[in-house]
N, C-alpha and C positions, 0 to 999 in steps of 0.2 A: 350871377353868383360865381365867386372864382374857385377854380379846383386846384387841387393842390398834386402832384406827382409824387406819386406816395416811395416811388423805384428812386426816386434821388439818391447821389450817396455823395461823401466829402470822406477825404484821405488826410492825416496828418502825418508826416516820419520827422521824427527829432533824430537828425543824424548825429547826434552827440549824445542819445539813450546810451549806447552802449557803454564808452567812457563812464558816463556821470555815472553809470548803474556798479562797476566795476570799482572806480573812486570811492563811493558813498561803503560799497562791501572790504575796500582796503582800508577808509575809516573806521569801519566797526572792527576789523581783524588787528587795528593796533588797540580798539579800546576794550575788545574781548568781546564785544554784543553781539550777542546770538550766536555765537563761536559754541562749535558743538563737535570737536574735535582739538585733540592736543598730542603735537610732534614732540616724543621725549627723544632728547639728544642726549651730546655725553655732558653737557654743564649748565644745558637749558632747556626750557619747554618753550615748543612755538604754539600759538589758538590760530586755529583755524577754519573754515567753512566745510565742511566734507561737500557738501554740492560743487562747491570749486575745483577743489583735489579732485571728485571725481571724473572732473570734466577735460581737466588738463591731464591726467594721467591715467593711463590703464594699471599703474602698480596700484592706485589708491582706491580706484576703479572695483577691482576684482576685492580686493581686502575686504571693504564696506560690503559687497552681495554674498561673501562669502560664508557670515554668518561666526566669524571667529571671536576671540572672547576680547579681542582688539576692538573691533567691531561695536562690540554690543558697551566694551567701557567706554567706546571715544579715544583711549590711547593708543598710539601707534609707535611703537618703538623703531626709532632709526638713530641707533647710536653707531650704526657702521657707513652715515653718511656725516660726512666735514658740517658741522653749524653752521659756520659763512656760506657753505654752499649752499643750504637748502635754504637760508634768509633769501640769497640772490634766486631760487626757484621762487620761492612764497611771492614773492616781490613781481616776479615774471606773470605769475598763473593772475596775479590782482591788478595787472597793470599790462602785460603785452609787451613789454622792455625788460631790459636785460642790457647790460654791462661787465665785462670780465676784462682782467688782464692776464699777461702770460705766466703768472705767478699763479693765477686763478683758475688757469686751464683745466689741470688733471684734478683736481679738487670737484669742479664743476660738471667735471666730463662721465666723472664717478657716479656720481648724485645724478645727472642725467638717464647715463645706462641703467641704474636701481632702480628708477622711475616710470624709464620710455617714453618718456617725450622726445620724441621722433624729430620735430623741427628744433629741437636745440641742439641735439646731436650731430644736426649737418650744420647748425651755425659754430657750434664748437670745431667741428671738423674745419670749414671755411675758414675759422678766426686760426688756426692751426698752422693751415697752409701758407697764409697772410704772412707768417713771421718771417722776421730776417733771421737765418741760422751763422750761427756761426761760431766758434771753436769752444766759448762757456755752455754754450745751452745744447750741441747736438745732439749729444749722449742724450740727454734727459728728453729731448722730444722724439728721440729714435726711442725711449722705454715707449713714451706715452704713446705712439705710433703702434707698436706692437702689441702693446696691452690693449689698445680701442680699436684695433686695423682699422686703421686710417692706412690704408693702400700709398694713398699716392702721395702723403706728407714723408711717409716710410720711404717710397723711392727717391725726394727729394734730398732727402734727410740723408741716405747710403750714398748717393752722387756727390753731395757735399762731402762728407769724411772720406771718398776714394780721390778725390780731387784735391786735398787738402790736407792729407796723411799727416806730414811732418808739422804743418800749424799746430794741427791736433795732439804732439808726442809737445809739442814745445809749450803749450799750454798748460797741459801736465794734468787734464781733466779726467783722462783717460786710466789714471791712478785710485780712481773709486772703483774702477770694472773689476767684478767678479774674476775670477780666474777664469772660467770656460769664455765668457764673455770677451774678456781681453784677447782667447784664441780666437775666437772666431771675428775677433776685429783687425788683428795681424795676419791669419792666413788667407785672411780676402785678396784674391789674383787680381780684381780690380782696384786695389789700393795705389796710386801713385807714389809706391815706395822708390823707386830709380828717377829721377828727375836730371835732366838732360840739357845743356847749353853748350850752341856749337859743336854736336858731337861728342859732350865728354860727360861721363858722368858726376853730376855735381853732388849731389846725395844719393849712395844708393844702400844696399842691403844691410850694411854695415849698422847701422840707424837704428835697427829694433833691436841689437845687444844693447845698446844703452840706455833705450826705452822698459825693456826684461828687467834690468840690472835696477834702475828706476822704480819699477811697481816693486816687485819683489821686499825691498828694504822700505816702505811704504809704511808698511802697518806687519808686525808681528805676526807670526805663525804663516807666511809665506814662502821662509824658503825652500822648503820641501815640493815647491812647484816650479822649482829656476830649471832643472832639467829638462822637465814634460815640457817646458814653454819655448826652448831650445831647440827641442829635440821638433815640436811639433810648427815652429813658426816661424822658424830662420832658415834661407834657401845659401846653405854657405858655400856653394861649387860659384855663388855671383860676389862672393867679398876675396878681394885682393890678401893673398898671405900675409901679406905686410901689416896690411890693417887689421888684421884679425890674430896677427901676434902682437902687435900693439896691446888691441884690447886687454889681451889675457894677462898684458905684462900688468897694466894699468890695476888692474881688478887684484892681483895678488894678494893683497892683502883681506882679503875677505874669505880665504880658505880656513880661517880661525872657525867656519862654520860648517858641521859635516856635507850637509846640504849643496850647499853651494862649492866645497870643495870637489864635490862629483859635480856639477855642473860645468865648474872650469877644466877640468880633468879629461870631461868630454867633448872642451874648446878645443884645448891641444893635440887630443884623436883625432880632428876633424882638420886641425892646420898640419900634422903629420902625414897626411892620406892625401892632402891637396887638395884644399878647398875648393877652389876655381879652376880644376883640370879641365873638368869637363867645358867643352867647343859647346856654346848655348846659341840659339837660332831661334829657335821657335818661341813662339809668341807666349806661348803658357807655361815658360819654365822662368819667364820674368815677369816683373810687375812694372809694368809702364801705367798703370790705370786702363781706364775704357780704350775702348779701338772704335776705327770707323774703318768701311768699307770704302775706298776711293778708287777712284778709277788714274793711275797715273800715265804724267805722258812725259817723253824729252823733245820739246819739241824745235824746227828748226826753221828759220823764217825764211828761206823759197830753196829751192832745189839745188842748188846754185852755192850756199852758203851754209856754214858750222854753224853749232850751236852748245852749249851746255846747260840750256834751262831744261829746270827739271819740276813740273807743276804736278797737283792734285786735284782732280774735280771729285767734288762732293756733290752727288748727282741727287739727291733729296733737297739740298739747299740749293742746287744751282749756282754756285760757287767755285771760282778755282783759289788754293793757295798755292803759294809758292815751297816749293823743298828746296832740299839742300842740292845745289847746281853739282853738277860731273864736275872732277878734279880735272878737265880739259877739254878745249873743244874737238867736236866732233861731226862726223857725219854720215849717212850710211851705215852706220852701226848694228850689230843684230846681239838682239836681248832673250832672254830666257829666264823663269821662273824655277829657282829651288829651293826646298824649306820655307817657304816664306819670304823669301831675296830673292833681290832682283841680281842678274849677273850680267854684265853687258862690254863687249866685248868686238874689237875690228874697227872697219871705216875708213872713214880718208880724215886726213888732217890736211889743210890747205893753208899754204903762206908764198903769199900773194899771190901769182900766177898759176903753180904751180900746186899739186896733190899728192900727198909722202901717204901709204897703204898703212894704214894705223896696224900695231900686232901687241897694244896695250889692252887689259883684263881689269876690269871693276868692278866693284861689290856694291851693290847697297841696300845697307842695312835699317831696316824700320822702326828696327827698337832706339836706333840712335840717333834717326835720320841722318846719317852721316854715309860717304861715299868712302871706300878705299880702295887702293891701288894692288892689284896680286900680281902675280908672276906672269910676266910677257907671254905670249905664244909664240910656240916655235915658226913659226909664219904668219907674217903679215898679210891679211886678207880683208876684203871688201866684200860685199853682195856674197856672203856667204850665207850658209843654212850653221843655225846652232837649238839643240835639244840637251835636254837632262835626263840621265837614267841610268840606274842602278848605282846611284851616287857619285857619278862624275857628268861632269859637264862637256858633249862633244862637239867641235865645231867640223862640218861638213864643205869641203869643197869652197868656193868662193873665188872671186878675180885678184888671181896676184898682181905685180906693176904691171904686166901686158899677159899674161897666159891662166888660162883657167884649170882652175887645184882640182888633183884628186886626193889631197890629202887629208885625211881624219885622223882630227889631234884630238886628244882626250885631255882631260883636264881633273885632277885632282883635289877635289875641296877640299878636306880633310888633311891631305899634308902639302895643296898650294902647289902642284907640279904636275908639267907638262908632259906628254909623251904622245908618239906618232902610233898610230895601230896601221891594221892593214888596206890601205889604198883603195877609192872606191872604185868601182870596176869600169866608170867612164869618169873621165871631169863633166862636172856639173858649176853652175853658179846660180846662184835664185832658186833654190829646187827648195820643194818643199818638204817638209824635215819634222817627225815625228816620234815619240817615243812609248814604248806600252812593253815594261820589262818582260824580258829582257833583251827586247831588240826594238832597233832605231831604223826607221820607216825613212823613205828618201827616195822621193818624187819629182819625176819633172824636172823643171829648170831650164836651164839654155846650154849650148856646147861652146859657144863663143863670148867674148865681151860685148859685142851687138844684139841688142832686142832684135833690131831688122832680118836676124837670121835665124835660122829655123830653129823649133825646141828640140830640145836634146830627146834625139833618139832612142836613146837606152831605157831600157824598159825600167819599171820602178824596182828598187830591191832593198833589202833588210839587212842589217847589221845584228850580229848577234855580241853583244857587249861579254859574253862569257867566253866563247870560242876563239873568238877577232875573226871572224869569218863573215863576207858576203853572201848574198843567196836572192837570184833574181825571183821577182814575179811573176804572174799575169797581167796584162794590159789591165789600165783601171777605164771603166765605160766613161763615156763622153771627156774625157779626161780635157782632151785638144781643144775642147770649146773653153773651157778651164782654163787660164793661159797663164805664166807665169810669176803674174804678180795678183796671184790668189794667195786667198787665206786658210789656213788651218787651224784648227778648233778643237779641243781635247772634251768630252760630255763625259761627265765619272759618273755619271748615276749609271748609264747601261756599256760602260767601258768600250764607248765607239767614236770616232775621229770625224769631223765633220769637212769638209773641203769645197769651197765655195766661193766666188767671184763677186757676191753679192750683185749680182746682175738678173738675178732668177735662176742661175745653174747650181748645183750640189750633188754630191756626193758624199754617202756615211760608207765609214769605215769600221768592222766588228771585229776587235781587238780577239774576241773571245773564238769568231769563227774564222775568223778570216777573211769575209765577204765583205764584197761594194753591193752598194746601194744606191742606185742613182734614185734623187727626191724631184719633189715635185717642179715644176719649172717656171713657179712664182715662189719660191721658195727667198727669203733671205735677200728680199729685192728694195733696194732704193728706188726714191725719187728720180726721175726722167733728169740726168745733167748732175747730179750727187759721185760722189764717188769715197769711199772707205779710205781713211786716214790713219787707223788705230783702233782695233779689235779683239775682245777678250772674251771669256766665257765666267758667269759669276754664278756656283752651283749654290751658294750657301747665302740664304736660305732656299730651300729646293720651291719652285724645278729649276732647273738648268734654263739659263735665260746668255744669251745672245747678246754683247751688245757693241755698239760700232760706232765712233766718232765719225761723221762725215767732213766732206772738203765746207757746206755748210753750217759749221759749228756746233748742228747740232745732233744728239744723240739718239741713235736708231736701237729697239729693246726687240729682239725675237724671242718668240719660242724656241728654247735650245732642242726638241723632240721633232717638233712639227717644221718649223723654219718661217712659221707665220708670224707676220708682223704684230709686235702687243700696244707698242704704243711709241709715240717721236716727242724726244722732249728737246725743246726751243734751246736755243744758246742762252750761254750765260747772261744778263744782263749786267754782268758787269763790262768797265771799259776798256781798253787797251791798254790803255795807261794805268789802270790800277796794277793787273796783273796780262803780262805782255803775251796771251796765248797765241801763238800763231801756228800756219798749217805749210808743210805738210809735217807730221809730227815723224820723229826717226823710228820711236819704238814707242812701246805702252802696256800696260798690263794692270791688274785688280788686285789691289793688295790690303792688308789691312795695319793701319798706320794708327798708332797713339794720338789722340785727341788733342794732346799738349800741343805739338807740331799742326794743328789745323786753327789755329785761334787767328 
């Protein structure tokens, strides 16, 4: 007799239940069967399942438990969501798809946030980001951005209109914005209002009186805002007199309106006073747009030979671009950091054989990328020391055509002119040269033109830029292991000087006390056979970080506190021939340069 195994079991899955079950409930929800709910909108009622809604939404969710009189009739009033959106939800919740376009967006996005459904809100956000922006749509996905923070559609959306400023005024979109809205779209420092070719400015500030003038007469009842708009979002010390009595002439005829006649009124207070008196330098009294951090360098292809390339490494990208080349070649040159510019200054000029001691003075400027040429020095000089402080520029000592300077020349930014102070107390060349108002630190060096002969004996001493007086110091510790083609390092966070061979020797210097500090003696150290080509100190953003172009291309990162190594990043991979960086470089420094110039 046969038994049977009673524990047997057989499995079936219809992997298409779910579907066919979801189809057959969006069948009956267009023919109303068993629909036990109904969405009042503002021109139609939707039927639909409440077990679905409640499944798909926690707005529908909480409604239905909560026992309200919504509830108990079936009706749910959402007349404060768009009908096509909530058709494209019904449609979603009975099917798992969904469809929008960019017209559809903030409609859909509405009706999502009212609802809470969580995963269309990141697909809205997604579908968001996806778009191409540009000069019709930004405004309106910068609202939608704002209204749903959308974070990162929002950043995309701000980089576009600072990068694109004048697209943006010439489009004339920018004519629906609110008054506050309009200011806060003009006073943005990030705007790429100055726009730059070769050096010269192609469009610059001038551009948002015409854009003001533009909204203003736009739509009625705004002139009563042309002054505040004026007053609050034109930087007029950056527009040429010329071009800003133009304007006023041009406009003349619009003082038929009290309004605007005080607005013009307050042009020509502003062209009477000298709009563009003011000497501008600094990065945040103009609008170039975004800045980057780069590391520059002038570099000169062997020891031997001039150069006037003048390159950028972008040390996140691992990229060098090319800048605007020195107005001559050069070599040995000594550079220095003021306001934001580089100033650079001396060297040898070489034709043919022969070596003429350069005693030409150059500017350059970031906001413009562009080089210019200032007032000669009163002496020609080589392997000099030069520092910035108390708003002049001083060049220290250096090798005239055969004899070594003890002359300290000053140098005048602000009225471009030279003059001799008082004599340093030894000649020095190569000495290292420091500044921490209001006195100029001056170390070390050589007494001779020849490296082979001993460092200059004279003890270290300070310049007092107030008095014109010197004043020697005390011996600095291990100074003599130190040797003369060391570097110095300014640290702002604890207002102390760092001074180092990057060999493993250092010395900190406390501006505040006075004291050396000899550091540890792996401190600031390269690779076995490396040697420092070009060195800067980058505090912003803090800490204070170290960093060093080596003879090996590539870039060494300290700790500016400790002197400990953080991290070595590789050379460039690009080629030679793209962009011709070569070693050993003349000068360098960290500067921060408009993004238009790095493309």
């Amino acid at each position: 007799m046969a038994t049977v195994d009673i524990n047997s079991t057989s499995k079936f899955c219809n992997k298409f239940h779910s579907s066919v079950l979801l189809s057959r409930l969006q069948d009956q929800r267009k023919t109303g069967k068993f629909c036990d709910v109904t969405l009042k909108m503002h021109d139609k009622l939707l039927l639909a399942h409440r077990s679905v809604l409640c499944a798909c939404s926690p707005y529908f969710d909480a409604a239905f438990s909560s026992g309200m009189t919504e509830s108990r009739d079936g009706v749910i009033d959402l007349e404060c969501v768009d009908t096509n959106a909530m058709e494209r939800l019904l449609n979603y919740m009975y099917t798992g798809t969904i469809s929008i376009s960019e017209d559809e967006l903030e409609s859909t996005l509405q009706a999502v946030d009212y609802l809470g459904i969580g995963e269309l809100r990141d697909f809205c956000a997604t579908f968001a980001e996806s778009i191409d922006i540009n000069v019709n749509n930004c405004f309106i996905l910068k609202q939608i951005s704002c209204r749903y923070n959308l974070m990162k559609l929002l950043r995309k959306i701000t980089l576009y209109i600072q990068q694109h400023f004048h697209d943006v005024l010439e489009s004339g979109e920018y004519l629906t914005l609110t008054c506050q809205s309009l200011i806060e779209f003009l006073e943005d420092d990030n705007n790429l209002v100055e726009t730059i070719h070769n050096g010269e400015i192609v469009t610059g500030e001038e551009s948002l009186l015409e854009a003001i003038v533009k909204w203003v007469r736009f739509a009625d009842g705004r002139q009563e805002h042309f002054l505040t708009l004026l007053s609050k979002c034109v930087r007029f010390y950056a527009i040429r007199k010329n071009d800003l009595g133009e304007f006023i002439q041009k406009c003349s005829h619009l003082r038929e309106d009290m309004a605007m006649h005080k607005g013009l009124n307050f042009l020509s207070e502003q062209l009477a006073y000298g709009a563009n008196s003011q000497a501008i330098a600094a990065k945040n009294t103009r609008r170039r747009g975004n800045f980057a951090r780069v590391i520059a360098v002038c570099s000169s292809t062997n020891t031997l030979r001039e150069s006037n390339l003048f390159y950028a490494n972008l040390l996140e990208e691992r990229r060098w671009v090319a800048l605007a080349n020195l107005p001559a070649l050069t070599f040995e040159a000594a550079a220095t950091m003021y306001c934001g510019s580089l100033y650079v200054c001396g060297g040898l000029a070489k034709t043919g054989k022969r070596s003429i001691v350069r005693n030409t003075m150059y500017w350059y400027d970031p906001m413009l990328n562009a080089w210019k040429e200032l007032s000669p020095m009163l002496k020609a000089v080589q392997r000099h020391s030069v520092t910035a402080c108390n708003n002049c520029i001083y060049v220290i000592g250096g090798l005239e055509t055969h004899v070594v300077s003890t002359v300290m020349q000053c140098y005048n930014v602000d009225a471009d002119q030279w003059t001799t102070r008082t004599s340093l107390p030894a000649a020095r060349c190569d000495a290292l040269a420091f500044s921490s108002e209001p006195f100029v630190y001056v170390i070390g060096g050589w007494e001779s033109s020849h490296f082979t002969d001993s460092q200059c004996s004279a003890p270290p001493c300070r310049y007092n830029t107030i008095t014109d007086t010197w004043e020697t110091l005390p011996s600095v510790p291990i100074f003599r292991v130190i040797t003369g083609r060391s570097w110095v390092l300014e640290i702002k966070k604890n207002n102390s000087y760092l001074l180092t061979d990057f060999k493993g020797k250092g010395i900190r210097f406390s501006s505040a006390t006075g004291e050396w500090t000899e550091m540890s003696d792996t401190c600031f150290k390269l690779k076995l056979g490396a040697s420092v080509k070009m060195c800067c100190v980058v505090d912003d953003p803090p800490p204070s970080r170290v960093l060093a172009l080596s003879s090996c291309r590539s870039f060494y990162v300290w700790d500016g506190e400790t002197g400990q190594l953080l991290e070595r990043r590789p050379p460039s991979p690009q080629k030679e021939s793209d962009v011709a960086i070569t070693l050993p470089c003349q000068f360098g420094c960290a500067i921060d340069i408009p993004v238009q110039f790095l493309t």
